[in-house]
C-alpha positions, 0 to 999 in steps of 0.5 A, a space after each residue: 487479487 494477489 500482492 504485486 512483485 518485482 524481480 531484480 532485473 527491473 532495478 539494474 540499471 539504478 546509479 550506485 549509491 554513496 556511502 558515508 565515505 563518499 564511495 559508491 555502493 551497489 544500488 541493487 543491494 539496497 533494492 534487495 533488501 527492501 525487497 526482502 523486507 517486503 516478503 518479510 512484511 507479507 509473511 508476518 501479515 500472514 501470520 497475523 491473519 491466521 490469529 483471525 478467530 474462527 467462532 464466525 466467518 463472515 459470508 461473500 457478501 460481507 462487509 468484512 470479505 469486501 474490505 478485505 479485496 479491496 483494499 488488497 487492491 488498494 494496497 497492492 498500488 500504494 506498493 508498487 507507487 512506494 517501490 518506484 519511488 524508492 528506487 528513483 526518489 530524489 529526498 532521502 526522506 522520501 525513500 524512507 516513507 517509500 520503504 515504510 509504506 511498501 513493507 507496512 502495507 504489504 504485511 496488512 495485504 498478507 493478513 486480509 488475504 489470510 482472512 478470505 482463505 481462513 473464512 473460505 472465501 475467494 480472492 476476489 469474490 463475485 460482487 462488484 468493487 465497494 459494494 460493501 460500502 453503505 454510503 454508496 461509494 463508486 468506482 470511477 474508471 475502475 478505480 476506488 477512492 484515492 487510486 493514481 490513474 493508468 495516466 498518472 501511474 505512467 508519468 511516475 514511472 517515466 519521472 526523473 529527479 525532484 519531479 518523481 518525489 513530488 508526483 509520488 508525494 501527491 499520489 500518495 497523499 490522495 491515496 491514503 486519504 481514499 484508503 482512510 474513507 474506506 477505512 472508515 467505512 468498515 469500521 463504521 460496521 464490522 464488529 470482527 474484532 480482528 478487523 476492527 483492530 487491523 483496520 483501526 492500525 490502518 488508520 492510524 498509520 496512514 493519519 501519521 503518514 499524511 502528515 509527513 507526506 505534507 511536510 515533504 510536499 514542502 520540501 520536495 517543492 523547494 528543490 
């Protein structure tokens, strides 16, 4: 499983953006940067990884490796959601948590893929997805917890206005509550302390994240 990507040429018909001044401003710099701050969070999350201790390497079937793929996976759509929402989104602030959640989860897919190589284990693994999981959680329609639908991924890409910050603030609110579920899981029974520290960041952010995905939907609601 590999982190998504975009390439400029997807986001050159963006309308420019105003400035302060009221002047209109390339839009594609924007979409640039935030690019840029995505490989720049996969990289770091890299870095972090490689802290990983080496004393013990969890197996293929670990609890540890599981999580690691699939919430890769997982990860990899908040991305692509928060890239389309910050290059349609309506609400300023909706763009912000876009970028938020882009950067940050993209590092956190840098580090869980830096533990498989560091652990000697493929990307993907031969065990089906949340088969890790203890309380018998199962993939519908090959979608873990919280995960938009095809259906749903493709009326997102094909909003306009008010309606893509709304259809992105209910996906994603949906999506970090399945992504904390699965959190919750590991944590419940690893004892990797580097697993048990990201997976606890995890969570903690995305608790701090429902509650402004919230405080938008309200907003986004009213406009």
């Amino acid at each position: 499983m590999t982190a998504p990507t975009t390439t400029d040429s997807e986001y050159d018909d963006i309308p420019a953006a105003p400035d302060e001044g009221g002047r209109a401003q390339p839009a594609r710099y924007g979409v640039l940067a935030l690019a840029i701050m995505v490989v720049v969070g996969l990289l770091l999350g890299y870095a972090g990884g490689l802290l990983t201790p080496r004393l013990t390497r969890p197996g293929d079937s670990s609890v540890e490796a599981g999580f690691a793929r699939d919430m890769t996976t997982h990860h990899a759509q908040a991305v692509e959601m928060s890239l389309i929402a910050y290059r349609s989104a309506t609400l300023p602030e909706v763009r912000q948590i876009a970028v938020d959640i882009a950067t940050g989860q993209q590092g956190e897919i840098g580090a869980m893929q830096t533990w498989l190589r560091e652990w000697g284990l493929s990307p993907t693994g031969s065990n089906p997805p949340m088969s890790w999981m203890s309380d018998g959680a199962t993939v519908k329609d090959g979608l873990m917890p919280g995960m938009a639908t095809p259906q749903q991924m493709a009326s997102l890409r094909d909003a306009r206005g008010i309606e893509v910050d709304r259809q992105f603030l209910t996906l994603m609110y949906a999506h970090h509550l399945g992504g904390i579920h699965m959190i919750d899981a590991a944590l419940g029974e690893t004892d990797n302390d580097e697993v048990v520290r990201v997976a606890q960041t995890m969570k903690n952010t995305q608790q701090t994240e429902l509650n402004n995905l919230r405080q938008l939907q309200a907003q986004a609601a009213k406009g």
